[in-house]
C-alpha positions as CSV (number, residue, x, y, z in Angstrom):
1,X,-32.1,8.9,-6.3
2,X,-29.7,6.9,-3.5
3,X,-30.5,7.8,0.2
4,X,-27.8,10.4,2.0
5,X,-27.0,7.1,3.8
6,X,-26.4,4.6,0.6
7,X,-24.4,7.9,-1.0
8,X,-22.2,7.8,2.1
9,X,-21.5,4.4,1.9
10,X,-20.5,4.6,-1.7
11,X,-18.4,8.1,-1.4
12,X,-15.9,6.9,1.3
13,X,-13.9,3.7,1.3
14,X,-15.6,0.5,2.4
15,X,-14.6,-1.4,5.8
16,X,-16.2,-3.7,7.5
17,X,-16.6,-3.6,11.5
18,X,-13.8,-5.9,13.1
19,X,-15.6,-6.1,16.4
20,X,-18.4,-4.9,17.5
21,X,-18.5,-1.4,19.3
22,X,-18.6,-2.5,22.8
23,X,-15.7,-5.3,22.6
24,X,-14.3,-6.2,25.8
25,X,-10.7,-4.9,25.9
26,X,-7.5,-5.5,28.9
27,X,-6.6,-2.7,31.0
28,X,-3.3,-2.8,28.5
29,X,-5.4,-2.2,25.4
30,X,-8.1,-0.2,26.4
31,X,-4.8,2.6,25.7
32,X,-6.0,4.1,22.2
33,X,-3.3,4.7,19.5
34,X,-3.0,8.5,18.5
35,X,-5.0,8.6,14.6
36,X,-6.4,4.6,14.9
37,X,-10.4,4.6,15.7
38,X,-10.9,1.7,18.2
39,X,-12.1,-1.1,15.4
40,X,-8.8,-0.6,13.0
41,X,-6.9,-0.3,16.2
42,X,-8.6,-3.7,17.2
43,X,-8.1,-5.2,13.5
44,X,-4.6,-4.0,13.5
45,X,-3.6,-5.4,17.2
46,X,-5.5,-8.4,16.6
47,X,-3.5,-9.0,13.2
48,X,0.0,-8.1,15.0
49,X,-0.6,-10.5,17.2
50,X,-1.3,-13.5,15.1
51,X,1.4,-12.9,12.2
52,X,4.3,-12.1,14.6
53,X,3.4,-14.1,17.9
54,X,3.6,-11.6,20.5
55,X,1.8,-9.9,23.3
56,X,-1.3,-7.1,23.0
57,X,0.8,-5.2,25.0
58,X,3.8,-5.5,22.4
59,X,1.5,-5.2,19.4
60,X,0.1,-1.9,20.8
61,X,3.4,-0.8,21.1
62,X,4.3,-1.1,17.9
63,X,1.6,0.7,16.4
64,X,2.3,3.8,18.9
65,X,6.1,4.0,18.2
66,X,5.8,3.2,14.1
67,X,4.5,6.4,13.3
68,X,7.4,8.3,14.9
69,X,9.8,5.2,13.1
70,X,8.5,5.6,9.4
71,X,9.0,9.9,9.9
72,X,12.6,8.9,11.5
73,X,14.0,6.4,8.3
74,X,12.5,9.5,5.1
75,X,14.1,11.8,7.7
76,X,17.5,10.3,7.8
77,X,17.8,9.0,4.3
78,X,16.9,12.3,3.0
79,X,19.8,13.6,5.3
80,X,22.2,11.1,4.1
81,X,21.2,10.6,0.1
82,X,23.7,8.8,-1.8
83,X,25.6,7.4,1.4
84,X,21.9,5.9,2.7
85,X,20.6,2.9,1.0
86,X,17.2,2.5,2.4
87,X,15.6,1.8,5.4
88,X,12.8,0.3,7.2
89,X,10.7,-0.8,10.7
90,X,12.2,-3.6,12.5
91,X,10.2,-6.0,14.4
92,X,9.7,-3.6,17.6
93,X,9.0,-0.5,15.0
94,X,12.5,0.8,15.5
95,X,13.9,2.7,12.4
96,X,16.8,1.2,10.7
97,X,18.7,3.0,8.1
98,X,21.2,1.0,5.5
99,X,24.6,2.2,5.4
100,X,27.9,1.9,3.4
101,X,30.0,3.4,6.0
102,X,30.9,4.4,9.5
103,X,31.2,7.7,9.1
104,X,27.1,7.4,7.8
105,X,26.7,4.8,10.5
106,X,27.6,7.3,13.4
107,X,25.4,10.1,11.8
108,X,22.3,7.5,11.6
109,X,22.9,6.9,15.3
110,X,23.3,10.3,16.0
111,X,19.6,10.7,14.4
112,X,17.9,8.5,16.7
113,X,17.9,5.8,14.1
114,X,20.2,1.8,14.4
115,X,22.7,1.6,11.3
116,X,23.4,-1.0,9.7
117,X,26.0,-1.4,7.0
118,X,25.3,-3.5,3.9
119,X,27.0,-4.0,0.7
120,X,24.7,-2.6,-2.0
121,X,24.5,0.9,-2.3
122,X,21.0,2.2,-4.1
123,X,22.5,3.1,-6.8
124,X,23.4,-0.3,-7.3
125,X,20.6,-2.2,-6.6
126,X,18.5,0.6,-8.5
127,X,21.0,-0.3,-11.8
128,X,19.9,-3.7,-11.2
129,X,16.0,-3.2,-11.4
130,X,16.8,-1.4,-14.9
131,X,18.4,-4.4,-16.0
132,X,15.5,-6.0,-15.1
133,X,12.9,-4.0,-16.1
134,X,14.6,-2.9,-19.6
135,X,14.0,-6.8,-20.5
136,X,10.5,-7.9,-22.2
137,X,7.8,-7.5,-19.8
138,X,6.9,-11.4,-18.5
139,X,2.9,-11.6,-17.4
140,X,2.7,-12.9,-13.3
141,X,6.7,-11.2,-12.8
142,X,7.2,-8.5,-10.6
143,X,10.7,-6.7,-9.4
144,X,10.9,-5.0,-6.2
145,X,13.2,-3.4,-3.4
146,X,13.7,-5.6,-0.3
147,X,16.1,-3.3,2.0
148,X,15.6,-5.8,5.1
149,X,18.2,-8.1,2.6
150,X,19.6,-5.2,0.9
151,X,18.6,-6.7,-2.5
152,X,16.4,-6.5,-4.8
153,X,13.6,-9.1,-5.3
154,X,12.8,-10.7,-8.9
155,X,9.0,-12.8,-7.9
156,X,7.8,-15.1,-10.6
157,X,4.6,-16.8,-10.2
158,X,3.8,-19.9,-11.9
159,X,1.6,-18.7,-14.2
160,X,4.4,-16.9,-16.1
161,X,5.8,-18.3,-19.4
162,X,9.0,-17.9,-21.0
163,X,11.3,-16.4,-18.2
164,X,14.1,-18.1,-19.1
165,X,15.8,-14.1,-20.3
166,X,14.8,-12.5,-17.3
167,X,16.4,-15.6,-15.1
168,X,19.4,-15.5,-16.8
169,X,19.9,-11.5,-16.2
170,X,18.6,-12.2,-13.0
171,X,21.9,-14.8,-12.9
172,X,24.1,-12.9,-13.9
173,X,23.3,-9.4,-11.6
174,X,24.9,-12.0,-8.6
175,X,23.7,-11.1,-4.9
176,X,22.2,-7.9,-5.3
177,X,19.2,-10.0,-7.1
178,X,17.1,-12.9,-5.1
179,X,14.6,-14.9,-7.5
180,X,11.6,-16.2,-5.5
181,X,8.8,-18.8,-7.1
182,X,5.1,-18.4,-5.7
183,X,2.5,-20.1,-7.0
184,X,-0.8,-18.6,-9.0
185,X,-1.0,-15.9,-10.7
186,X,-0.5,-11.6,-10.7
187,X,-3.8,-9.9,-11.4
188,X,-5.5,-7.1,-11.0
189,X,-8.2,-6.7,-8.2
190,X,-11.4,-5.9,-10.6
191,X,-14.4,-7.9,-10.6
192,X,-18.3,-7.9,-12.2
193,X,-20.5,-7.7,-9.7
194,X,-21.4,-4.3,-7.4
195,X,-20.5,-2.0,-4.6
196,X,-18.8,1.0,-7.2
197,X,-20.4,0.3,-10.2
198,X,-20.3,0.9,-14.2
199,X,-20.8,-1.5,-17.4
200,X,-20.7,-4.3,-15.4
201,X,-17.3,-4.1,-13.6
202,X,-17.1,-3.5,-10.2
203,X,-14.5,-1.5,-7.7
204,X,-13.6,0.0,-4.8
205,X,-13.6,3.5,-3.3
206,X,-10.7,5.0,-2.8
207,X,-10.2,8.4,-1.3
208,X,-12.3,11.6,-1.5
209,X,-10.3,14.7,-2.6
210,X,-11.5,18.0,-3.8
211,X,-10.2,20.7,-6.3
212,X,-11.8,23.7,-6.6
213,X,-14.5,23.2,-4.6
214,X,-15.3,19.9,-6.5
215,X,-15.6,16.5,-5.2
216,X,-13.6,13.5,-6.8
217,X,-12.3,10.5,-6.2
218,X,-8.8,9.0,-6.5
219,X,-9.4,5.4,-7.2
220,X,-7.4,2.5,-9.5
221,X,-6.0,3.8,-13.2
222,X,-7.6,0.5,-14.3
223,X,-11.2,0.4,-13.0
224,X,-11.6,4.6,-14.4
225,X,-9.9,3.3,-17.8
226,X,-12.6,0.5,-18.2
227,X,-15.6,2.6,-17.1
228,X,-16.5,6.1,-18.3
229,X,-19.7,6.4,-15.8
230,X,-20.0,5.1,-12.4
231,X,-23.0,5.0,-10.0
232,X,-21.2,8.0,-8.0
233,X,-20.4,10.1,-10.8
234,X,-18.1,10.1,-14.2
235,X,-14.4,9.1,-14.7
236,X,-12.0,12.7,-15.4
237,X,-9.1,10.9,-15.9
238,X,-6.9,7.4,-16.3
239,X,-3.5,6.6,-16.0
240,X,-2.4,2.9,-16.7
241,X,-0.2,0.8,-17.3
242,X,2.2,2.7,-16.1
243,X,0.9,3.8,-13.0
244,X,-2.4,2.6,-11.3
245,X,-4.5,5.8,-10.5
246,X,-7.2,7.0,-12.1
247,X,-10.3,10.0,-11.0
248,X,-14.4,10.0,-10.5
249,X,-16.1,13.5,-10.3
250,X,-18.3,12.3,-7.5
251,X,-21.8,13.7,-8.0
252,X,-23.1,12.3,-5.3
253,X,-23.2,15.2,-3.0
254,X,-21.6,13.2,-0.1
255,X,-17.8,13.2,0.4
256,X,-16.3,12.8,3.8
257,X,-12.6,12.4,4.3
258,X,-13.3,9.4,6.5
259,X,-13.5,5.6,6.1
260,X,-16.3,3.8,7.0
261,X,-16.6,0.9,9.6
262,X,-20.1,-0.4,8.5
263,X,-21.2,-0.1,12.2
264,X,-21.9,3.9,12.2
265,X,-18.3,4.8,13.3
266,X,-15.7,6.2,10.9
267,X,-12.0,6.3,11.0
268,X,-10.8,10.0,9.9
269,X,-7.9,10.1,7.1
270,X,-6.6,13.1,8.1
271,X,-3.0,12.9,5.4
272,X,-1.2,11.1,3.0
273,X,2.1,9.3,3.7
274,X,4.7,7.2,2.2
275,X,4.8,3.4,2.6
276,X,7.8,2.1,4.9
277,X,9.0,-1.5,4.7
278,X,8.0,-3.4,8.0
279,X,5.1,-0.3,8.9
280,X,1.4,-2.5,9.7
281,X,-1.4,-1.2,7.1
282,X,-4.7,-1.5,7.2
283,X,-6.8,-1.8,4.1
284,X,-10.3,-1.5,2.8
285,X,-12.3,-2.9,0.0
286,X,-15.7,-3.9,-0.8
287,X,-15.0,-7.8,-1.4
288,X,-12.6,-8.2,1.7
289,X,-13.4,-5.1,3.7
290,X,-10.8,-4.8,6.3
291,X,-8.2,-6.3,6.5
292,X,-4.4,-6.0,8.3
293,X,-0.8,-6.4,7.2
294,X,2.9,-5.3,6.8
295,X,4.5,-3.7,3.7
296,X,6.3,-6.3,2.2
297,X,8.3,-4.0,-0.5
298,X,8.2,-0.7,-2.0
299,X,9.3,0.4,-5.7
300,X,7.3,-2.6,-7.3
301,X,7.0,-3.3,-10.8
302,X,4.3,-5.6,-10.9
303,X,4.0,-7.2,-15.0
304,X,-0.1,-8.0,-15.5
305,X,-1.4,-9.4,-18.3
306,X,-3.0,-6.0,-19.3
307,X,0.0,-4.0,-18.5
308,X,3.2,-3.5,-16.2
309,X,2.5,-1.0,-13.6
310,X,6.1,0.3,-11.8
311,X,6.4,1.8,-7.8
312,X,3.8,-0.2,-6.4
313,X,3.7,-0.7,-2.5
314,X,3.4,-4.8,-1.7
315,X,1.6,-5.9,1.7
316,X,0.8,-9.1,3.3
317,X,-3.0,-7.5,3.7
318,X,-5.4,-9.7,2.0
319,X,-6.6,-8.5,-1.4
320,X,-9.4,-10.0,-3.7
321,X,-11.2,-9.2,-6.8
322,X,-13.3,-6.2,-6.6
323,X,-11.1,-4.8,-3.8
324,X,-9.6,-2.6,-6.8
325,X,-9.5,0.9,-6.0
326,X,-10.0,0.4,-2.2
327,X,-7.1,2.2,0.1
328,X,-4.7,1.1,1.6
329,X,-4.0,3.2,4.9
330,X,-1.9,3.1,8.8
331,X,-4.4,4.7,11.2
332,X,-5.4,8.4,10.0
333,X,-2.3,8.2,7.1
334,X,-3.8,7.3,3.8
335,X,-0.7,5.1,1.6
336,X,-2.0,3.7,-1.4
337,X,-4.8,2.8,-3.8
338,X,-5.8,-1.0,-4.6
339,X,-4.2,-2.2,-7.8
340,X,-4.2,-5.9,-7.9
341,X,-2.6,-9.5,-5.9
342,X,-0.5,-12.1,-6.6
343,X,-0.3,-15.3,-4.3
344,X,0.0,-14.1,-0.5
345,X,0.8,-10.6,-0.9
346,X,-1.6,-7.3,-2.3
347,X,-0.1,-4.4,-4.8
348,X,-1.1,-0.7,-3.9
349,X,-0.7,2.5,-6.0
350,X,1.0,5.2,-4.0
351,X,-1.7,8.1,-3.3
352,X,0.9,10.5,-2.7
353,X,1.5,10.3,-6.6
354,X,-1.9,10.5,-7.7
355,X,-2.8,13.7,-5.5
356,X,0.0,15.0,-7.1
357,X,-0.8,14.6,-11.0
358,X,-4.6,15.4,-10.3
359,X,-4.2,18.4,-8.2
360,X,-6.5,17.3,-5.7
361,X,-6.3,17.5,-1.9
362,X,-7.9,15.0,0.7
363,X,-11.0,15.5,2.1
């Protein structure tokens, strides 16, 4: 029988302390951030700062106004539908909403939002992912939604083979398709080892929900489809390719709807949200614990050896085998579930989907 402590441990998602609980902070960041505890603020500051080159002070901004940003771009695209193509953070967290008009343009200001007009409508960029994805799936490919360039995004890692179809469609789909080369591979985050454990594979918490007064857990499609027992309870339920969720009964009597910070603090996950291009993440994971980034992309179709897997969120957040499973969250917002890497960036299963087909609710 595991220890009330070690069940903890095992039935929320794993992070690792960034600092230690009494870190020295400026007058300027001593300011918390409504929903971050003080270490992922500190991670997420610190991060900020080193990818984008500017000041705590600016970095702290940021993560107070993005919040209010990421509600501002679902709230104005919603408004607008067809005449909105997508929209994001800039680099000071400011919404910006894609436009094919004035008329749309002056209702986007009118919102609180900048416009900016581009070229592509969704419609048309979406009619170009379905070219793409109708083609033969190509292992270490993915195809994603870049609104920042109004185009969307055909990667192909070196390890792929035979993509001389999927360039040539790519080719002929002109400027409303970028190809870009990275080296590696695309795989999915799962690894033999320990921390979530069964038949020798190893994983990554994801989020504690309950149902009926039942406690599960909404972790990766592919960890629950290789591994019917875990050392916190059973798998209920598997859904990949595809998608990339999956569900654990957790038996373990111990569910909190918190992440852990390995240094007796927690930080609360209090919702679930939906991933905006340019918002900073933070995610957890028992290989790389935690770890700080920017969503890179959103409606992802990521092509692994074992499967394609479509509307994944991509991040810059570091990402390594056994992370699979771990979340992916912005202070108290859960985003996304662990699915897999490719070279610099880390693929994440919208949790907003998973609550959804389970009928489970966050802890």
């Amino acid at each position: 029988m595991r220890t009330k402590r070690s069940l903890t441990r095992f039935a929320i998602p794993l992070l690792a302390a960034a600092a230690a609980a009494g870190f020295l902070m400026s007058p300027a960041a001593a300011t918390t951030v409504d929903g971050y505890s003080p270490e992922v603020q500190h991670d997420a500051v610190t991060s900020l700062m080193a990818d984008a080159g500017i000041s705590e002070s600016a970095a702290l901004s940021f993560l107070r106004a993005q919040a209010a940003g990421v509600e501002t771009v679902h709230r104005v695209t919603a408004a607008l539908g067809a005449r909105a193509a997508d929209g994001y953070l800039d680099a000071a967290a400011e919404p910006v909403v894609n436009v094919l008009d004035q008329a749309a343009a002056a209702q986007v200001t009118a919102a609180g939002a900048q416009a900016r007009l581009v070229k592509h409508s969704s419609a048309a960029l979406a009619e170009a992912q379905d070219t793409l994805r109708a083609l033969p799936a190509v292992a270490h490919t993915s195809i994603g939604l870049d609104p920042k360039a109004n185009q969307v995004v055909l990667t192909v890692a070196d390890a792929a083979e035979n993509t001389g179809a999927l360039l040539r469609a790519a080719a002929s789909l002109g400027d409303r398709v970028r190809v870009e080369r990275v080296p590696g591979e695309m795989h999915l985050a799962i690894y033999d080892g320990e921390a979530i454990t069964g038949g020798g594979v190893r994983c990554s918490v994801g989020f504690n929900t309950n149902r009926g007064g039942q406690n599960y857990i909404v972790d990766a499609g592919h960890c629950t489809r290789a591994v019917a027992q875990w050392n916190v309870g059973p798998s209920q339920g598997s859904s990949f390719p595809g998608n990339d969720y999956g569900l654990i009964r957790n038996t373990t009597g111990s569910a909190p709807g918190a992440v852990t910070l390995w240094n007796g603090s927690t930080q609360r996950i209090t919702a679930a949200g939906t991933a905006t291009v340019g918002q900073r993440i933070s995610k957890s994971g028992s290989t790389t614990h935690l770890t700080s980034g920017t969503v890179q992309a959103t409606n992802v179709t990521v092509n692994y050896a074992e499967g394609s897997v479509s509307q994944l969120i991509q991040t810059s957040a570091l990402v390594n085998p056994g992370d699979s499973g771990g979340c992916l969250f912005a202070g108290s917002t859960g985003l996304g579930i662990t699915s897999g890497k490719g070279s610099g960036t880390s693929f994440f299963q919208p949790v907003g989907e998973a609550l959804s087909a389970y009928g489970v609710t966050l802890n």
